[in-house]
C-alpha positions in Angstrom: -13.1 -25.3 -34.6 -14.7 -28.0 -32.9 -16.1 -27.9 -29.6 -13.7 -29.3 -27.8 -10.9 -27.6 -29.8 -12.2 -24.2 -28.1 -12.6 -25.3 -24.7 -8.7 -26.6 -24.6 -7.9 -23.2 -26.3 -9.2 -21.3 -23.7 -8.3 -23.6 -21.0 -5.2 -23.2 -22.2 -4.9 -19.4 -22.3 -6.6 -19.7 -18.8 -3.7 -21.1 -17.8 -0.6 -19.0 -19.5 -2.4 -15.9 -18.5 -2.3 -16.8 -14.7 1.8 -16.4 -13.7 1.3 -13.1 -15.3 -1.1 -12.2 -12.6 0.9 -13.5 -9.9 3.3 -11.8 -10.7 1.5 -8.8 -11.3 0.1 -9.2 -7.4 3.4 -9.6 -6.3 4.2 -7.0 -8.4 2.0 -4.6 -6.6 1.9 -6.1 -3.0 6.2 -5.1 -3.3 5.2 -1.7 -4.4 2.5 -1.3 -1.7 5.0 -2.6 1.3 7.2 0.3 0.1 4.7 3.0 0.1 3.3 1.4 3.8 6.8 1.6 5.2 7.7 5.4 3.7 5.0 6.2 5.3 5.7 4.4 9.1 3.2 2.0 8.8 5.1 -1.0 9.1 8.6 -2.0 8.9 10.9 -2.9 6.5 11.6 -5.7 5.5 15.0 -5.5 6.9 14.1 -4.6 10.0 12.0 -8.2 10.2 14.7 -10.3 8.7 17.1 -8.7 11.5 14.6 -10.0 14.0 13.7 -13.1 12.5 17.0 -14.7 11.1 19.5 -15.1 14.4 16.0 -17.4 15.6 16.1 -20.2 12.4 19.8 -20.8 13.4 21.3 -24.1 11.3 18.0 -23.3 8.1 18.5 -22.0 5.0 16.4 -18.5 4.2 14.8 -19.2 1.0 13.1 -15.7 1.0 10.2 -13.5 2.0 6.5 -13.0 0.3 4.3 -9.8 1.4 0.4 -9.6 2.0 -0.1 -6.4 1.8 -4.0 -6.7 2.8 -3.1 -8.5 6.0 0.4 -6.3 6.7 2.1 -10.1 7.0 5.8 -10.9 6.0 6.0 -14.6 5.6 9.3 -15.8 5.7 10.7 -19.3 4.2 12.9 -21.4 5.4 14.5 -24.6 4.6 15.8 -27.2 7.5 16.5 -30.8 6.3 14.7 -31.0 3.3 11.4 -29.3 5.2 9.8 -25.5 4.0 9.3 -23.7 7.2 7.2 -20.8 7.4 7.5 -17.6 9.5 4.5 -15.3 9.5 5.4 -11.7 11.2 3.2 -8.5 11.7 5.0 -6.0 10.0 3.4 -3.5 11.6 5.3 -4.4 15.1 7.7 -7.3 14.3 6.0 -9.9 16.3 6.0 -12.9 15.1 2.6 -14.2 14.6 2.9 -17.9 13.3 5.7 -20.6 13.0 5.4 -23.6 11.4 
C-alpha cells in the first residue's frame, strides 16, 4: 500500500468508528440518568418535560439529550424553521439556559 493509501484507510476507519462511540456515550449517559434518578439524585426526565413543555407553547419538541457529567437535560425544540435549546438542572428543574 502506498502511503497515501493508508492514511485514507485509517482516516477512513477514524471516521466509521466515531457514531459508534456516540452512541455508545449516549448509550451510557441514558443508563447513568437512570441509576442518578433511582437513586433521588435528580429527576426524571418526565418530571422536566412536565415543567418545561406548557412554556415552548406553538414549537415542536424534537427531543431531549442527557449530560450526565454536568446533571443537564437539554431539551430541543423547533419554532419556525429555528432549533431552540432548553438547558435544565435535573437535579432541581430549574431551568438554566434558553436559547
Amino acid at each position: 500500500m502506498k502511503p497515501k493509501s493508508v492514511l485514507l484507510f485509517a482516516l477512513a476507519s477514524l471516521v466509521i468508528g466515531m457514531p459508534g462511540a456516540a452512541a455508545a456515550d449516549r448509550k451510557g449517559d441514558q443508563q447513568t440518568a437512570r441509576e442518578q434518578m433511582k437513586s433521588g439524585k435528580v429527576m426524571s426526565l418526565r418530571q422536566i418535560e412536565a415543567r418545561v413543555l406548557p412554556r415552548m407553547r406553538g414549537m415542536e419538541y424534537l427531543g431531549p439529550e442527557y449530560d450526565s457529567g454536568a446533571q443537564v437535560y437539554r431539551l430541543k425544540f423547533i419554532d419556525k424553521n429555528r432549533v431552540r435549546f432548553v438547558d435544565v438542572d435535573a437535579r432541581s428543574g430549574r431551568v438554566l439556559r434558553q436559547r
